[in-house]
C-alpha positions as CSV (number, residue, x, y, z in Angstrom):
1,X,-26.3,-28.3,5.7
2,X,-25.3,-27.3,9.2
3,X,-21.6,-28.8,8.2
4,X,-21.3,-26.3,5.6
5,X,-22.6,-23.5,7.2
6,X,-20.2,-24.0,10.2
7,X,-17.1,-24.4,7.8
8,X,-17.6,-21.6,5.3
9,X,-16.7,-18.7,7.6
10,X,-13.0,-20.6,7.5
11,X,-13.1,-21.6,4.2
12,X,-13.6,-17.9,3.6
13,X,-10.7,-17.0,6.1
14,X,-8.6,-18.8,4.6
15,X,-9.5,-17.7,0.9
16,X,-8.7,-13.6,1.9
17,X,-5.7,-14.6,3.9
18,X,-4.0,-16.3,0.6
19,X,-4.8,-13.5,-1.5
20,X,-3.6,-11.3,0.6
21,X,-0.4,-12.8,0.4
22,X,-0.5,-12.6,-3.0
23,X,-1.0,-9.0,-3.0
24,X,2.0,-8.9,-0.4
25,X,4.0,-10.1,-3.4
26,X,2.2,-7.9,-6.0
27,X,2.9,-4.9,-4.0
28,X,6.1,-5.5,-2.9
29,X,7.5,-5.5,-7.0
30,X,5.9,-2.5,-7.5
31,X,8.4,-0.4,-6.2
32,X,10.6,-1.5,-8.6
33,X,8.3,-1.3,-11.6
34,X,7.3,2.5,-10.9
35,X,10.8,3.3,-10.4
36,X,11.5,1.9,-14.1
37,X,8.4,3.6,-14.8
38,X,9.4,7.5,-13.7
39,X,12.5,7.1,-15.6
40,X,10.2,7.8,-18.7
41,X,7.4,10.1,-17.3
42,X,6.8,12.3,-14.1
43,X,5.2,11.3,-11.2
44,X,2.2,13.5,-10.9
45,X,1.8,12.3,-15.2
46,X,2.9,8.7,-14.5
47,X,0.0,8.4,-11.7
48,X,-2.7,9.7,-13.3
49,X,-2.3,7.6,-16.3
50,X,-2.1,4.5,-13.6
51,X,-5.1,5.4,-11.8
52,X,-7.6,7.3,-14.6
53,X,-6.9,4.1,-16.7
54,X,-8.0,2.2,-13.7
55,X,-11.2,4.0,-13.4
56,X,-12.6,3.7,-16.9
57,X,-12.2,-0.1,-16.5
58,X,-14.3,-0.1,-13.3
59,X,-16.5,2.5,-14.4
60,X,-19.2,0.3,-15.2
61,X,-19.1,-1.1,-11.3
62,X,-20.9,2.3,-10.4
63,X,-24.4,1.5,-11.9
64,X,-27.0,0.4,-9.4
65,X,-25.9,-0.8,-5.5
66,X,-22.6,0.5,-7.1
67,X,-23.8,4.0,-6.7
68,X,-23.4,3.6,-2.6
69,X,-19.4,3.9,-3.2
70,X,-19.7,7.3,-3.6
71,X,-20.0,8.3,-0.2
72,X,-17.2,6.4,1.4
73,X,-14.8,6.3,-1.6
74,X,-13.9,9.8,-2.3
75,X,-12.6,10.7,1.4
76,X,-10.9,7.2,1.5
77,X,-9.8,8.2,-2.1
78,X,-8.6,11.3,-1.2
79,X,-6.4,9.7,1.8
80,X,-5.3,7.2,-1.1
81,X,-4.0,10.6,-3.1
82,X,-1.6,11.7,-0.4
83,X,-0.2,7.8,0.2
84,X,1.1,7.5,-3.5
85,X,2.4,10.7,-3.8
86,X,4.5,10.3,-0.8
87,X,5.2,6.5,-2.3
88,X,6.1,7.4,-5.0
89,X,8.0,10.6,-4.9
90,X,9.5,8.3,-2.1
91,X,10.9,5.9,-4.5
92,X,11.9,7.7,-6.7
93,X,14.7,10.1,-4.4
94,X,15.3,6.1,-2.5
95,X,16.1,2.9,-3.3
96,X,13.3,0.0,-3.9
97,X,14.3,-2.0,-1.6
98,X,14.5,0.8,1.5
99,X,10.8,1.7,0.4
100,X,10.0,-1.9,0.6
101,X,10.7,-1.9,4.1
102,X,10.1,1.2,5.5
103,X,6.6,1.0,4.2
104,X,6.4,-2.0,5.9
105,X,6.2,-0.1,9.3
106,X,2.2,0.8,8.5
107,X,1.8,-3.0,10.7
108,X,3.0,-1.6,13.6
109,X,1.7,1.7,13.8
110,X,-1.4,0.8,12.9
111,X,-2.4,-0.5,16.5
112,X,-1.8,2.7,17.8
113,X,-3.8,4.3,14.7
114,X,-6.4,2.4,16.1
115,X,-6.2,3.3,19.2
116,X,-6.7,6.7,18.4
117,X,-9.5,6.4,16.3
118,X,-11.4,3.5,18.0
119,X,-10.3,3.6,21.3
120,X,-8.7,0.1,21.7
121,X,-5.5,0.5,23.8
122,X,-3.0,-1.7,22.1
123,X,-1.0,-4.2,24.1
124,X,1.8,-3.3,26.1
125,X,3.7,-6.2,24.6
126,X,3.2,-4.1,21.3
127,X,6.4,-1.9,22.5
128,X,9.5,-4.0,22.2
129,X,7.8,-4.6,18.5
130,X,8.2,-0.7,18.1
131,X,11.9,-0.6,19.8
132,X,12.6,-3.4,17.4
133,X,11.1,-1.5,14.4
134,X,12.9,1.9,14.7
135,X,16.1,0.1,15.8
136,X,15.8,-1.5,12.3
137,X,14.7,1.3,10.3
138,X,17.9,3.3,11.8
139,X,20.1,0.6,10.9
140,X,18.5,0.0,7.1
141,X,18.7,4.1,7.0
142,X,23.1,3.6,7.7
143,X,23.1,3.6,11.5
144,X,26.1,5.4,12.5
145,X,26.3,7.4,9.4
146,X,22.8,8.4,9.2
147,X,21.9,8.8,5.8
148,X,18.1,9.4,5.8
149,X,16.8,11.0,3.1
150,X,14.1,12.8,1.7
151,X,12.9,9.3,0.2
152,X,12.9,7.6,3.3
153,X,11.2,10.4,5.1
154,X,7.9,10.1,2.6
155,X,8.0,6.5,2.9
156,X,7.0,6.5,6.3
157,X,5.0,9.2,5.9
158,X,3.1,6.7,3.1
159,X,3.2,4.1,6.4
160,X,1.7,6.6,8.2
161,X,-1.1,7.0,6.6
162,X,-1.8,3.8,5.0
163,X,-2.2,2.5,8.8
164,X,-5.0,5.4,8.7
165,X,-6.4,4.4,5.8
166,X,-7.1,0.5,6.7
167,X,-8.7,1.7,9.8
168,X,-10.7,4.5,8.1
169,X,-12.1,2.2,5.5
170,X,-12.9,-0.4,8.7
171,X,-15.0,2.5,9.8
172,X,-16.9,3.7,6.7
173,X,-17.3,0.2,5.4
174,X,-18.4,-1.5,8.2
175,X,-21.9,-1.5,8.1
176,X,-22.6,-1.1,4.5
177,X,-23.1,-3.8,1.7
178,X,-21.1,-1.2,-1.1
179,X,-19.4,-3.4,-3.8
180,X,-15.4,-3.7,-3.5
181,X,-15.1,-2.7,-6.6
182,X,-17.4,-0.2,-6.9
183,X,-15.2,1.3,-4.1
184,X,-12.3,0.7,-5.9
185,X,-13.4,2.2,-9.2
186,X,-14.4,5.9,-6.6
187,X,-10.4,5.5,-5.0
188,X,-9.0,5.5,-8.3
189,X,-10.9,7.9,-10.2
190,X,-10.2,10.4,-6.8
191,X,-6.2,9.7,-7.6
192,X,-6.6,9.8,-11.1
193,X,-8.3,13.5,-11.4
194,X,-6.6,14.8,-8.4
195,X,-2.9,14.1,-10.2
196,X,-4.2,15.2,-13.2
197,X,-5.2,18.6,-11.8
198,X,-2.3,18.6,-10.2
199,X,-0.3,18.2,-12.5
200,X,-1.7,20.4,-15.0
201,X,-1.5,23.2,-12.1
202,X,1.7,22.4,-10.6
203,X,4.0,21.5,-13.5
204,X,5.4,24.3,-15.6
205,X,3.8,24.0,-19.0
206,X,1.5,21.2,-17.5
207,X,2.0,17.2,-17.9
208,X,4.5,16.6,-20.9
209,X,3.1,14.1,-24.0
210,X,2.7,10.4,-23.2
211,X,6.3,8.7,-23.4
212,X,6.1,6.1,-26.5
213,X,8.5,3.9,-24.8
214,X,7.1,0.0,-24.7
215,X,9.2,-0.4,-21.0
216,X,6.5,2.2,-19.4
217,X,3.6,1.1,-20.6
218,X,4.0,-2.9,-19.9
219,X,5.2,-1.8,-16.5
220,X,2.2,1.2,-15.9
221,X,-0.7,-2.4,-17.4
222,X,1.4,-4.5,-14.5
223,X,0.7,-2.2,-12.4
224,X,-2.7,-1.4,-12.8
225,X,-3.6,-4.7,-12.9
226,X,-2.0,-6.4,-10.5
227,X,-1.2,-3.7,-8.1
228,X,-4.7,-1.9,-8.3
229,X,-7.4,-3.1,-9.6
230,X,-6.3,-6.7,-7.9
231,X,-4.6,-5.5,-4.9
232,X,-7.2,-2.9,-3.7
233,X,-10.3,-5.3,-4.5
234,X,-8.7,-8.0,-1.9
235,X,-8.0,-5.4,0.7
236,X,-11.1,-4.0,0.3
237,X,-13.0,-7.3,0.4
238,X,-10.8,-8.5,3.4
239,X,-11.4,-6.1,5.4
240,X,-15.0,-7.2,5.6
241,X,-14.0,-10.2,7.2
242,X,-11.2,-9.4,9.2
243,X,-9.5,-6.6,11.7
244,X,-7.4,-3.7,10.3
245,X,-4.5,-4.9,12.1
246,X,-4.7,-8.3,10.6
247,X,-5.0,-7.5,6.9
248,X,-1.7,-4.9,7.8
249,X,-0.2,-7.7,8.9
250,X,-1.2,-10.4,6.0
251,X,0.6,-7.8,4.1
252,X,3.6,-7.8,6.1
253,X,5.9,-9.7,3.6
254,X,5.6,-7.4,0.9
255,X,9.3,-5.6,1.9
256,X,10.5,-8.9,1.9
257,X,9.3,-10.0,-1.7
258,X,10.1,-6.2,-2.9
259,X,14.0,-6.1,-1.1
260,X,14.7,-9.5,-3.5
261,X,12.8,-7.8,-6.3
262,X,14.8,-4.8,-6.4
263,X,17.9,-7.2,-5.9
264,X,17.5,-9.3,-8.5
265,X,15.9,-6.9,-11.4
266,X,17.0,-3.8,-10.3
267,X,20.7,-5.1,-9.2
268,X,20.4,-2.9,-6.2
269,X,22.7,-4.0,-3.2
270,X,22.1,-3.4,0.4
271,X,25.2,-3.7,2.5
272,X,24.8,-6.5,5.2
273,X,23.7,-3.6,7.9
274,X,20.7,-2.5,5.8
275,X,19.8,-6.1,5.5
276,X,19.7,-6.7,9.3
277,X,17.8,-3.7,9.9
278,X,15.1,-4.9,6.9
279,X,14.8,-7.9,8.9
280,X,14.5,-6.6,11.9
281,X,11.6,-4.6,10.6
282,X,10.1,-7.7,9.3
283,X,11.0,-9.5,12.8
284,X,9.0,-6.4,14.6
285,X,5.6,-7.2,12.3
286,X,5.6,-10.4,13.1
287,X,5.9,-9.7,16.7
288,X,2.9,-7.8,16.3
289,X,1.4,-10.2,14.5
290,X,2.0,-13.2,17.0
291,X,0.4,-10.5,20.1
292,X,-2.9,-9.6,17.8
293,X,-3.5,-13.4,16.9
């Protein structure tokens, strides 16, 4: 009995840290699956098909203990609202691959989001890692001829405030027992309603009739299988069990995985220079990785 007891905290490790490599790869195609996506449908319309389809599957997740998840999912829902609508009206004025990486950058500011929030000083090693990571983004953005767009600019905005969100659901998780997909289910249905009003408010005429295009609809089911309702179960269950800066950087190969994506179903091409700055990016996370280990 005491063997097992001692060995199931690593068994358990081990479990989250695979699936969050699997959400890496998830996440990192689903740049180029929303951009096919808003060829057909606007973004404000295209997200809150996404996420209110996502919250009548989960609905029933909010009977009973479920019911705690309103409390700490609608602020962290509301936080979720602002990082895919600067994702995804991101990708669609950039390329998949650049918002592959530059999202990417969440890993290392999310020490010094946590520094700000929790008051743990990040290490001083930490700063080559962020040399290294706006050398590369300036580089992948064309260097010399800077050619940073408005795309690239709500892409790192989405970084931003993804590194906020995996510490602020750190916080308001941390000593509750609410169901992960309980919490879930609140996030989404927080998108959902908040792009539906949205767009309803903000679009002239309000959101145009569903697209009947078979291309939109295999590609919005992909995604809110895979990169919701799986994706955002495993982060929120991991970060039970680990530190924000960990399940960042578990995540870290999701440009990676999205750059060869967008290359080899989007036929995008990045010139050697944007590749070496990707990299570089990559090479920075793993830095950081290496120092929080």
């Amino acid at each position: 009995m005491s063997t097992l007891v001692s060995r199931s905290p690593s068994r358990l490790l081990q479990a989250s840290d695979v699936l969050l490599l699997l959400v890496a790869m998830v996440w990192g195609t689903s740049y180029g699956v929303a951009k096919e996506a808003l060829v057909f449908y606007p973004v404000l319309g295209f997200l809150a098909v996404r996420f209110c389809l996502t919250f009548v599957i989960l609905l029933p997740q909010l009977r009973g203990e479920g019911r705690q998840a309103w409390a700490p999912g609608i602020p962290l829902g509301g936080v979720m609202l602002a990082i895919f609508l600067c994702e995804t009206y991101g990708v669609l004025h950039t390329s998949a691959s650049n918002a592959a990486f530059l999202i990417s950058l969440c890993v290392v500011i999310t020490p010094f989001v946590e520094w700000l929030m929790f008051d743990r000083r990040p290490d001083s090693r930490l700063l080559p890692a962020v040399a290294l990571s706006l050398f590369g983004t300036w580089l992948l953005s064309g260097g010399v001829d800077l050619q940073f767009n408005l795309g690239d600019g709500l892409m790192l905005m989405a970084a931003l405030l993804r590194a906020v969100l995996v510490c602020l659901t750190g916080r308001l998780t941390a000593h509750t027992q609410v169901p992960a997909l309980a919490l879930t289910a609140v996030q989404t249905g927080v998108i959902g309603v908040g792009c539906l009003l949205l767009g309803v408010i903000v679009l002239p005429g309000g959101l145009p009739a569903l697209p009947t295009e078979p291309a939109f609809w295999i590609g919005t089911l992909y995604l809110v299988l895979f990169a919701t309702l799986f994706a955002f179960f495993v982060q929120n269950y991991a970060l039970r069990r680990s530190s924000p800066t960990r399940v960042s950087l578990l995540t870290g190969s999701e440009p990676l995985f999205g750059a060869l994506f967008a290359a080899l179903w989007l036929s995008e091409q990045l010139s050697v220079q944007a590749w070496i700055g990707g990299l570089l990016i990559v090479a920075a996370t793993l830095w950081t990785s290496l120092l929080r280990r």
